[in-house]
FIDREN-535088 format. One record per atom (N, C-alpha, C): residue number from 1; residue in one letter; x, y negated, z negated. Coordinates in steps of 0.001 Angstrom, whole numbers, plus 500000, padded with zeros to 6 digits. Layout:
! FIDREN-535088
num,residu,east,north,up
NUM,A,X,Y,Z
...
***
This chain:
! FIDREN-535088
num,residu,east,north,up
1,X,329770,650450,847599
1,X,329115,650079,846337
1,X,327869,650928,846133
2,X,328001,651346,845006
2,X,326549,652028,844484
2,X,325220,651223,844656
3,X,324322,650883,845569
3,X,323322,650124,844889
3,X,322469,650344,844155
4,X,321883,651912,844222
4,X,321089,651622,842599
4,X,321610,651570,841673
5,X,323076,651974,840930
5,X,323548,651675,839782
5,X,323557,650048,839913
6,X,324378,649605,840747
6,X,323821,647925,840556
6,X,323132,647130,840433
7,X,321685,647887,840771
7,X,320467,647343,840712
7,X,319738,647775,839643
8,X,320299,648559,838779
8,X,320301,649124,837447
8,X,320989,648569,836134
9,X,321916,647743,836810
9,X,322330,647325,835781
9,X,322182,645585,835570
10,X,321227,645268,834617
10,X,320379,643937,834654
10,X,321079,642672,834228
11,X,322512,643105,833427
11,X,323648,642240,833894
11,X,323628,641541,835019
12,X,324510,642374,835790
12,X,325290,642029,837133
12,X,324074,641567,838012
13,X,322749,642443,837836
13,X,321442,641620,838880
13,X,321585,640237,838225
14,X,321401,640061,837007
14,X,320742,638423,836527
14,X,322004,637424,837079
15,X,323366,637730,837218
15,X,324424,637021,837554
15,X,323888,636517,839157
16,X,323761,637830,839476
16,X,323796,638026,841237
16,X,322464,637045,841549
17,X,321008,637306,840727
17,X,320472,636661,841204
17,X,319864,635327,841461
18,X,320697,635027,840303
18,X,320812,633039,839758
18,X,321929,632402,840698
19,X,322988,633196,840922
19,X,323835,632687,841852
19,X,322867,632358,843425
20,X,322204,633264,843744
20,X,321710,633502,844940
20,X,320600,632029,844646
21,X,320065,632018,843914
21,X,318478,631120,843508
21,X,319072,629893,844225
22,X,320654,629597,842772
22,X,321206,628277,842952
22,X,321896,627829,844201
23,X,322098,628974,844970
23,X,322241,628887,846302
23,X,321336,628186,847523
24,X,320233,629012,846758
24,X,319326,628341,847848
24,X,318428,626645,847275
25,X,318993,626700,846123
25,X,318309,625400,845725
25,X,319684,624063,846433
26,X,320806,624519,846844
26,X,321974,623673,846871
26,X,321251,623803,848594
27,X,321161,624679,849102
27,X,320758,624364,850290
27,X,319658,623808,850980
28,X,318126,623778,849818
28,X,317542,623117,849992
28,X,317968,621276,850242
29,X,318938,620813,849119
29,X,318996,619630,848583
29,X,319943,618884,849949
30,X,320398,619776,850622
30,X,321750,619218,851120
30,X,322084,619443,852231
31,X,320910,620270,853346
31,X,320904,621186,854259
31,X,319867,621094,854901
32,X,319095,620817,856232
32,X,318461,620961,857306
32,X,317472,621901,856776
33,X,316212,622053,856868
33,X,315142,623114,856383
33,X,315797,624562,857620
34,X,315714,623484,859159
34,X,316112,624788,860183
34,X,317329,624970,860578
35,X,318657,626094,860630
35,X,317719,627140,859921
35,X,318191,627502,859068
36,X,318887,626607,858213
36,X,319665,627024,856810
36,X,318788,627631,855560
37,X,317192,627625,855487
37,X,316857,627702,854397
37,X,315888,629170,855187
38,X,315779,629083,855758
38,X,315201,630864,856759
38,X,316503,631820,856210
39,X,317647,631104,855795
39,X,318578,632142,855777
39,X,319103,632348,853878
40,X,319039,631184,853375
40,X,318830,631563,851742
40,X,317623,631777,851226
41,X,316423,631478,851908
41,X,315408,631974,850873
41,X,315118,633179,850818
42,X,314670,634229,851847
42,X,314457,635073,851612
42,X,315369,636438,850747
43,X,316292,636175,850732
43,X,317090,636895,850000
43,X,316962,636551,848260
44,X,316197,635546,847956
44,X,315876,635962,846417
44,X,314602,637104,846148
45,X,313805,636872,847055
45,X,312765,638057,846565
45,X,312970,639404,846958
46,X,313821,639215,848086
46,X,314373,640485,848673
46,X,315338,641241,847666
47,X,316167,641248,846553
47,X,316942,641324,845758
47,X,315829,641298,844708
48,X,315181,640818,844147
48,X,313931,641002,843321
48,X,313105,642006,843651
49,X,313070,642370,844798
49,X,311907,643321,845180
49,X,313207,644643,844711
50,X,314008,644716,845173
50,X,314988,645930,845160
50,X,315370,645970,843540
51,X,315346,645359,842837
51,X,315428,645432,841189
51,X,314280,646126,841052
52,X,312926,646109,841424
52,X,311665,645863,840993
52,X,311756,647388,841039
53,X,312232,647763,842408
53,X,311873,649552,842780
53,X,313119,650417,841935
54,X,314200,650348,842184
54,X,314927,650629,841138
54,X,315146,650979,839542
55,X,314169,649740,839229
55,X,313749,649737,837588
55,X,312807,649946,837310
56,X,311686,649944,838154
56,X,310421,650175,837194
56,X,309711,652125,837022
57,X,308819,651746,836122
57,X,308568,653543,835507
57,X,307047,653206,835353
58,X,306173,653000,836303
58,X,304997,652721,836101
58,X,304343,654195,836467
59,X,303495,653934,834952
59,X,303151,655419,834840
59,X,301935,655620,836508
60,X,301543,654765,836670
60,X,300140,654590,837880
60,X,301046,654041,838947
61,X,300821,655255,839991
61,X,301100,654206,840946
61,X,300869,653060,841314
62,X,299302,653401,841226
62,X,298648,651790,842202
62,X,299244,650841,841159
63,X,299682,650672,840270
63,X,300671,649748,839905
63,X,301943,649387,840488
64,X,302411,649990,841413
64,X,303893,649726,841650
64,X,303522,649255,842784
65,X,302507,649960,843770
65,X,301739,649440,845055
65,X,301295,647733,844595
66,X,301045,647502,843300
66,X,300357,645873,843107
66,X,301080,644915,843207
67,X,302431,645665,842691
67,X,303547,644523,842475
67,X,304137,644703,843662
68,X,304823,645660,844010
68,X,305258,645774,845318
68,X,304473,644999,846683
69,X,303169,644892,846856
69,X,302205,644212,847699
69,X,302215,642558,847502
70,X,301986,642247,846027
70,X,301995,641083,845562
70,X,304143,640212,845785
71,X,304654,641139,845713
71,X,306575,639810,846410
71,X,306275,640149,847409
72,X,306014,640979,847935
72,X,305546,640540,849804
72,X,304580,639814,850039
73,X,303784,639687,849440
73,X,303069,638376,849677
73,X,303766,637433,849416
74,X,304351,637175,848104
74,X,305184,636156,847658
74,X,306475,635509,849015
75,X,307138,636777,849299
75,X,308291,636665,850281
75,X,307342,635767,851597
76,X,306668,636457,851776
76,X,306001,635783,853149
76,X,305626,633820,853061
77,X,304901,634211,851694
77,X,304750,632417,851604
77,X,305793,631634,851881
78,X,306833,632667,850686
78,X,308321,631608,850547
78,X,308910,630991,852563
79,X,309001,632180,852826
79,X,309049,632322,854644
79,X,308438,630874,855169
80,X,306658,631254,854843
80,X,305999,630265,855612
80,X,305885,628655,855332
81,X,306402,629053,853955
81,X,306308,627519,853344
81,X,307583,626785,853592
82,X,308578,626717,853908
82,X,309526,626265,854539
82,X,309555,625051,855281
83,X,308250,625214,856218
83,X,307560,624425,857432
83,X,306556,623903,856506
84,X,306509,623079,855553
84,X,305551,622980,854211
84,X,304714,621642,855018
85,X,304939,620704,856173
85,X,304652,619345,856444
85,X,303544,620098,857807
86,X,303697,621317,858115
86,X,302521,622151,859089
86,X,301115,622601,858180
87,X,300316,621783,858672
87,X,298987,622310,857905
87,X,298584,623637,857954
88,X,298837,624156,859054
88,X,298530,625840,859115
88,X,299470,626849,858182
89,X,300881,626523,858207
89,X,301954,626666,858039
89,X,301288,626607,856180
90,X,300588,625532,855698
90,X,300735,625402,854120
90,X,299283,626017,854248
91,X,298227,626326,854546
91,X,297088,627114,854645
91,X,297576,628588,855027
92,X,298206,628669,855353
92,X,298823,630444,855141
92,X,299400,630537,854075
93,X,300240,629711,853738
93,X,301037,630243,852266
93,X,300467,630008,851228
94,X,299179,629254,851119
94,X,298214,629580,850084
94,X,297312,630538,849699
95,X,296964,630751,850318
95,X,296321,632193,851004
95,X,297063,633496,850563
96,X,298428,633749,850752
96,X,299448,634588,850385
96,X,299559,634242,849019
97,X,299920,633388,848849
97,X,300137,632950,847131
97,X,299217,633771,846109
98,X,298007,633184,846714
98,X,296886,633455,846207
98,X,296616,635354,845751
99,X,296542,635351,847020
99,X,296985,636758,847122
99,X,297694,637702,845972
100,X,299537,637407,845870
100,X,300379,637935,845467
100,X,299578,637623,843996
101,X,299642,636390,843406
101,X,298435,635971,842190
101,X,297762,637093,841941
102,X,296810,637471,842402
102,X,295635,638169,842335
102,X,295837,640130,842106
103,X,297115,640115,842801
103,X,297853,641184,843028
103,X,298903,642092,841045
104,X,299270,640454,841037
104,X,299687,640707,839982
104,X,298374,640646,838599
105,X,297784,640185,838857
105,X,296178,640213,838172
105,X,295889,641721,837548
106,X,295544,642437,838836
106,X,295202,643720,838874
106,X,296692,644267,837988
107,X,297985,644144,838184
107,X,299164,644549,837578
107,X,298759,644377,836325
108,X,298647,643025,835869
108,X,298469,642549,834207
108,X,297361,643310,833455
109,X,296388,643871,833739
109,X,295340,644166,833457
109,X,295488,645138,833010
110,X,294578,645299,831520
110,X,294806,646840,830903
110,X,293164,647121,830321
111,X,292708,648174,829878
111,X,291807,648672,829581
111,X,291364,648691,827646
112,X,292563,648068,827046
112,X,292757,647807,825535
112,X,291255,646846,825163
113,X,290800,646927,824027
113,X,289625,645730,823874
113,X,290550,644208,823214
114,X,289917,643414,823345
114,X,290491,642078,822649
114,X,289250,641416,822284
115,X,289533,640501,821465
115,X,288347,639506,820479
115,X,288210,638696,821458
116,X,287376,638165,821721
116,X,286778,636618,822660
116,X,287361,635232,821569
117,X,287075,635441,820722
117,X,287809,634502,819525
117,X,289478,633809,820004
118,X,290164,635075,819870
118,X,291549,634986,820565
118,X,291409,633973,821813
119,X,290898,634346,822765
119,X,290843,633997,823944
119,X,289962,632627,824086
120,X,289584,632454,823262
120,X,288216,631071,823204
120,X,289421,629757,823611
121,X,290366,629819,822399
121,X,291148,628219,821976
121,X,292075,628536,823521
122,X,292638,629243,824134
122,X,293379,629309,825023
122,X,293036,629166,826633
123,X,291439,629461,826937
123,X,290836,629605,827819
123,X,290657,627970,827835
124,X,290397,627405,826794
124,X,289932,625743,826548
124,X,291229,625061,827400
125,X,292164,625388,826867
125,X,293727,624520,827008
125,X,293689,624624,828365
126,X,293942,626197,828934
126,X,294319,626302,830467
126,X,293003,625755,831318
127,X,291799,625487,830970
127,X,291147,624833,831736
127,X,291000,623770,831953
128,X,291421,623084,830772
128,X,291506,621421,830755
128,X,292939,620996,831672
129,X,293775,622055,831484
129,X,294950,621800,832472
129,X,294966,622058,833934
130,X,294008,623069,834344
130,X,293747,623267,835514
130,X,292697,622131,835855
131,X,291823,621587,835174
131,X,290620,620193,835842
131,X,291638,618975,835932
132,X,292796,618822,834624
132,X,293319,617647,834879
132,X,294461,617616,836362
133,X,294473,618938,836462
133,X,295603,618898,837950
133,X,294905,618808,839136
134,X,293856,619479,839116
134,X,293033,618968,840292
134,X,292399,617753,840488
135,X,292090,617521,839230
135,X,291676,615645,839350
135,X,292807,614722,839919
136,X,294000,615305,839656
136,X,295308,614249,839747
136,X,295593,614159,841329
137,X,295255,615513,841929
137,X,295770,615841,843244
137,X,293959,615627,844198
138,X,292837,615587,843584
138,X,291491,615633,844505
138,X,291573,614889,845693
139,X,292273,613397,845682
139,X,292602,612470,846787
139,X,293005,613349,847820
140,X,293881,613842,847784
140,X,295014,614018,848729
140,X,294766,615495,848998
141,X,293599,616530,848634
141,X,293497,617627,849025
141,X,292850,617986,850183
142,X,291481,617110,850124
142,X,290704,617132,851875
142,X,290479,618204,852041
143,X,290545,619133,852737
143,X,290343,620725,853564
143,X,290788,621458,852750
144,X,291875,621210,852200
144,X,292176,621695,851154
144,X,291994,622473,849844
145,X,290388,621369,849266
145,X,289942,621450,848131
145,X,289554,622897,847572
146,X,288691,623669,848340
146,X,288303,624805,847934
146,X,289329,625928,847957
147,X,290281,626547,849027
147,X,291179,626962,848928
147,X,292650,626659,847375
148,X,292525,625361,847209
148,X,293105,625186,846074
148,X,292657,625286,845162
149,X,291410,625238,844914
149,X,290750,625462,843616
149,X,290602,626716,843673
150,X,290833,627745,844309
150,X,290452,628807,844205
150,X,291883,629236,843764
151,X,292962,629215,844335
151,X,294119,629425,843896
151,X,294839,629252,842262
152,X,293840,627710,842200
152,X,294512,627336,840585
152,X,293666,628280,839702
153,X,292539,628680,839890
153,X,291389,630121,839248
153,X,292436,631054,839008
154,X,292703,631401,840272
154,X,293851,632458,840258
154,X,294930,632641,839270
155,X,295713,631097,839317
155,X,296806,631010,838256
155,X,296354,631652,836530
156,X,294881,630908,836726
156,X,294624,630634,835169
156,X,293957,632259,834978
157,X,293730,632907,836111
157,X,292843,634299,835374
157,X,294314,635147,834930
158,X,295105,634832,835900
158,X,296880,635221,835693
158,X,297031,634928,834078
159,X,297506,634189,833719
159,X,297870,633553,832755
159,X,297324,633694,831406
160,X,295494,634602,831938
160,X,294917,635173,830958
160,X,295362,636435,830445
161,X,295268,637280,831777
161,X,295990,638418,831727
161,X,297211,638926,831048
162,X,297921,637619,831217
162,X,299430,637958,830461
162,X,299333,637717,829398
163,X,298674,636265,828583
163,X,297979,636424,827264
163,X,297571,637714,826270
164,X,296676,637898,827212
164,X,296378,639469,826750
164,X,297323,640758,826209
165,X,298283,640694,826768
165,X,298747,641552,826331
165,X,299536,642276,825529
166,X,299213,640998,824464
166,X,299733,640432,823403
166,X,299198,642064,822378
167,X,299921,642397,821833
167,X,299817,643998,821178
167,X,299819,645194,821614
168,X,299704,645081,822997
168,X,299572,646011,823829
168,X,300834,646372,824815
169,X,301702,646100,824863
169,X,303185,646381,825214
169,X,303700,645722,824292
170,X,305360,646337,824835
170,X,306657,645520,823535
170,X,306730,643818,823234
171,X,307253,643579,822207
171,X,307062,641901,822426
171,X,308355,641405,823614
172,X,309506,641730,823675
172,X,310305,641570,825009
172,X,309319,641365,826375
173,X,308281,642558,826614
173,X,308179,642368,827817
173,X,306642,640916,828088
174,X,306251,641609,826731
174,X,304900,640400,826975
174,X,305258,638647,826882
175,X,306680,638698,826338
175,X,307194,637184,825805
175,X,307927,636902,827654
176,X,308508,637712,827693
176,X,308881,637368,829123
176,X,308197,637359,830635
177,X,306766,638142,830374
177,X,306143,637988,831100
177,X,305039,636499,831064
178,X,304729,635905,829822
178,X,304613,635132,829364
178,X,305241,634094,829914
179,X,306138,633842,829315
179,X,306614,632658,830035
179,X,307225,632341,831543
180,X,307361,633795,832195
180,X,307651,633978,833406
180,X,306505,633267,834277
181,X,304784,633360,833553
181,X,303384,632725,834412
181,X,303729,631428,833767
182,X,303953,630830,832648
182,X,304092,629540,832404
182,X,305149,628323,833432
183,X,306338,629296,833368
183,X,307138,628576,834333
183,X,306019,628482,835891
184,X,305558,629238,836413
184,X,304915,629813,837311
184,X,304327,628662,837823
185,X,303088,628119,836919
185,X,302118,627259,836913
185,X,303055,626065,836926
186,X,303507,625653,836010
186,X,304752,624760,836103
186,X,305185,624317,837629
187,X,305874,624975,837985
187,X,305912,624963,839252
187,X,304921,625176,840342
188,X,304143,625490,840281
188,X,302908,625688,841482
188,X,301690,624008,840923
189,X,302329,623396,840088
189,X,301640,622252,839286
189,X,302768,621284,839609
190,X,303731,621161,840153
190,X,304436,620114,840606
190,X,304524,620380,842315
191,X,304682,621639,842690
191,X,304058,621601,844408
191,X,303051,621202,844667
192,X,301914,620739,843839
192,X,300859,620642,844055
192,X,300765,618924,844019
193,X,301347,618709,843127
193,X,301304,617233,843053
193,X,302570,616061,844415
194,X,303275,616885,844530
194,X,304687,617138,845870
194,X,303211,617133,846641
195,X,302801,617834,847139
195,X,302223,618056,848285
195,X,301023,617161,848925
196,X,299905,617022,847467
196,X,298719,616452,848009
196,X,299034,614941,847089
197,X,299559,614366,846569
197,X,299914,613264,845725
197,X,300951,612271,845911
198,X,301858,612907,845434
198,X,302824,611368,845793
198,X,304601,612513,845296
199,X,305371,612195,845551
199,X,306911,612351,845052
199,X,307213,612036,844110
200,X,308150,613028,843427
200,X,308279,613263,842056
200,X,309941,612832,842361
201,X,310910,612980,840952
201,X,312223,612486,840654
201,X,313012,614086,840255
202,X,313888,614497,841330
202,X,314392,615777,841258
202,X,313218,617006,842048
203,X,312303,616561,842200
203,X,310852,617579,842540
203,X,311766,618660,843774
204,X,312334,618692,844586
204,X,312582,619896,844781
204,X,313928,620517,844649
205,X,314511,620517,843933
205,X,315361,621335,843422
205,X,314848,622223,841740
206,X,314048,621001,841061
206,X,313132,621410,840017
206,X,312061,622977,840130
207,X,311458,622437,841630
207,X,310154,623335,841984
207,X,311195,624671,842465
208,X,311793,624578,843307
208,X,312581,626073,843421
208,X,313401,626981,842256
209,X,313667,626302,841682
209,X,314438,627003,840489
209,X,313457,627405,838946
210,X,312158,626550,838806
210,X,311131,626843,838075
210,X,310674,628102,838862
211,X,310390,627652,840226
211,X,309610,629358,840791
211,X,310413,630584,840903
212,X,311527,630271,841046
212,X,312891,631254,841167
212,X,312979,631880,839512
213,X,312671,631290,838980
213,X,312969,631351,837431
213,X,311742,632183,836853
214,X,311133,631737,837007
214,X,309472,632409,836823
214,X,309516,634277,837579
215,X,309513,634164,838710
215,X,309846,635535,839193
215,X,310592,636187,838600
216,X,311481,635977,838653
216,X,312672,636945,837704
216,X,312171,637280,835961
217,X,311253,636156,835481
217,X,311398,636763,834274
217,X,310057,637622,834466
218,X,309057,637525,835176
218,X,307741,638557,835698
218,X,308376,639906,835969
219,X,309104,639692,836798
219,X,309520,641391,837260
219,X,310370,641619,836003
220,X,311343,640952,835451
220,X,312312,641864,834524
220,X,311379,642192,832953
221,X,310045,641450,833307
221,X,308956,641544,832062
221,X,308221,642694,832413
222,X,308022,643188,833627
222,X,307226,644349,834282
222,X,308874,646160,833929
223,X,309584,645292,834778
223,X,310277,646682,834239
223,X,311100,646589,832810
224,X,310635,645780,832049
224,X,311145,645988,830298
224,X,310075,646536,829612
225,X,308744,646908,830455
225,X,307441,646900,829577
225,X,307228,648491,829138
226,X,307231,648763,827460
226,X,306893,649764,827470
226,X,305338,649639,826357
227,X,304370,650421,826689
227,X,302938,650621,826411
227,X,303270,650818,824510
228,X,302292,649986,823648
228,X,303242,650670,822186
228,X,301081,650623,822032
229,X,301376,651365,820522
229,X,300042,651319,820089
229,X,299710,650521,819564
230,X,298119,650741,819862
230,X,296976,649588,819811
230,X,297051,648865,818255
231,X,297313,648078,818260
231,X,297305,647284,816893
231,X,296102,646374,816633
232,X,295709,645990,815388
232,X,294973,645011,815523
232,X,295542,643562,814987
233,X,294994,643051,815957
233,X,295443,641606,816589
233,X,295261,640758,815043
234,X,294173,640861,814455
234,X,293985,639838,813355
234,X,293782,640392,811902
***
């Protein structure tokens, strides 16, 4: 088999890699963590990472180095978080999270100007959503607290970033990168409540396939993205 033509062609990946997701979400639900899920998880980002190099045309390197750095971070959490009931075990994969977050930050980021106006009503929303999730989960965070609050920063400077880039690439890639951080939070907002709170109804088959879901549309939003000119926004 050819693999870069296969990994070129965003068909047969999106088949290949929802099959693989729903794979590992059937094995979460129904299957021993050890060592059935050491053996489906890593193969979604691993297959994501190999789309990622294949398809993308980033004019800057240190862009391909951001994203490329940031699913290895990602891969590693997925790895470490497995063992999610080990406190060290969930203090490393936050840390990584955080990380890959921050990674893609620097990715999202462009040098275009934008109005503060734009950004005023939206900065309001995602902060009131980031205080009401930490209020919901503060009980149950303990040692926790600062490391998570630093992480949910993370989400929301994310989430700015992709906002942003609203005129400044195609609408395909900014709509899918878009909702690729929405699902994102989504899911990193029900692990969060899973973790330091109480049990949810469906919560992990939900949380893997929101985060599974989210990735895929980030990277296929990174290699659909082409740079168009500067428009004005209002």
């Amino acid at each position: 088999m050819n693999m870069p033509g296969f990994f070129k062609d965003k068909y047969k990946f999106t088949i290949l890699y929802f099959c693989v997701l729903g794979f590992d979400v059937l094995v979460k639900l129904c299957c021993p963590a050890f060592p059935y899920r050491y053996i489906s998880k890593p193969p979604i980002l691993i297959i994501l990472s190999l789309f990622y190099f294949f398809n993308h045309s980033e004019i800057k390197r240190s862009r391909f180095r951001w994203v490329s750095l940031g699913l290895f971070c990602f891969l590693l959490a997925d790895i470490v978080l497995i063992d999610v009931e080990n406190t060290i075990s969930l203090g490393v994969a936050l840390a990584l999270v955080s990380l890959g977050k921050l990674l893609f930050c620097f990715r999202f980021s462009h040098k275009f100007d934008f109005q503060v106006r734009r950004l005023l009503p939206f900065s309001i929303i995602m902060f009131s959503y980031t205080f009401g999730l930490v209020s919901l989960v503060y009980d149950g965070l303990k040692g926790f607290f600062i490391p998570a609050l630093f992480s949910f920063f993370i989400s929301l400077l994310l989430f700015q970033f992709a906002y942003l880039r609203k005129g400044v690439v195609n609408n395909r890639s900014y709509w899918l990168v878009f909702y690729g951080v929405l699902l994102f939070m989504i899911s990193e907002g029900l692990m969060a409540i899973k973790t330091f709170r109480t049990d949810l109804p469906f919560q992990d088959g939900v949380i893997m396939f929101t985060y599974g879901s989210a990735m895929y549309l980030l990277v296929m939003g990174m290699v659909t993205e082409r740079v168009i000119r500067k428009v004005n926004l209002f």
